[in-house]
N, C-alpha and C positions, 0 to 999 in steps of 0.2 A: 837666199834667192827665193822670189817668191814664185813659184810654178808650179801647175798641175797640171795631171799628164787627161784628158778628153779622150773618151773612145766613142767612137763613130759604129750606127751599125752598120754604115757598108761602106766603110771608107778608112784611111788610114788611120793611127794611134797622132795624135796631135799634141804638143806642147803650148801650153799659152803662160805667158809670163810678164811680169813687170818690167820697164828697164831696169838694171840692175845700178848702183849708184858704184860711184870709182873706185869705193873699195871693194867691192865686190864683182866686178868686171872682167877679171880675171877668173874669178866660179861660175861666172854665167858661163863664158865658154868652153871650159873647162865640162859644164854638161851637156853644151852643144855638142862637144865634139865625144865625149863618152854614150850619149845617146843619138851618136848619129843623126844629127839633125840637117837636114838638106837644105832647107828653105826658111830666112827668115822674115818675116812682116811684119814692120813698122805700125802700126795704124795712128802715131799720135807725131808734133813736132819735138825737134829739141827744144826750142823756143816759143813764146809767146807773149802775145803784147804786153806790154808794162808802161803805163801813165801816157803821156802823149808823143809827141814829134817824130812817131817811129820805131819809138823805145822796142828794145826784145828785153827780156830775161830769162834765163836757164828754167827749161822744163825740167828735163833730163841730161844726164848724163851724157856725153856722144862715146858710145861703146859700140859704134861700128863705123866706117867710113862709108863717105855718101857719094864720093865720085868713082867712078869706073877706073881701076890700076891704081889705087890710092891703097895703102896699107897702113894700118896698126897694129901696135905691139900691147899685149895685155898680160905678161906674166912670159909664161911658155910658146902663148899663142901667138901667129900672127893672123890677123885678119883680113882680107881682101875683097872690096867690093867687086863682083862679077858682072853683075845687073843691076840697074835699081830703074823705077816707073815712080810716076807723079800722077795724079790723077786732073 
């Protein structure tokens, strides 16, 4: 997993990471949930353009669910969209 943990001088201790690819998706959360992590943000798509008519191809991995009461299962964990915003 690639992540480093950011300290803030007046703000909370922060995680930033990569998406994590399928085999490893089950350890990302695995340190979500050993380090407590509340909140996560996206900043990038799963997708993106490829050649013409529309095309997408795989960015990322999808290692969270993106609709509200949607779940996935990744080892141990399950995971559950709460929230999510579009900008």
């Amino acid at each position: 997993i690639n992540a480093s943990r950011v300290r803030h001088l007046d703000g909370p201790e922060t995680i930033v990471a990569q998406a994590p690819m399928q085999e490893t998706a089950a350890h990302f959360w695995q340190m979500c949930w050993e380090q407590d992590v509340p909140t996560i943000i996206m900043l990038t798509n799963f997708d993106e353009p490829y050649g013409g008519f529309g095309e997408l191809k795989e960015k990322s991995f999808r290692y969270l669910p993106l609709a509200e009461s949607k779940a996935l299962k990744f080892g141990p964990f399950t995971v559950k969209c709460v929230s999510s915003e579009s900008p």
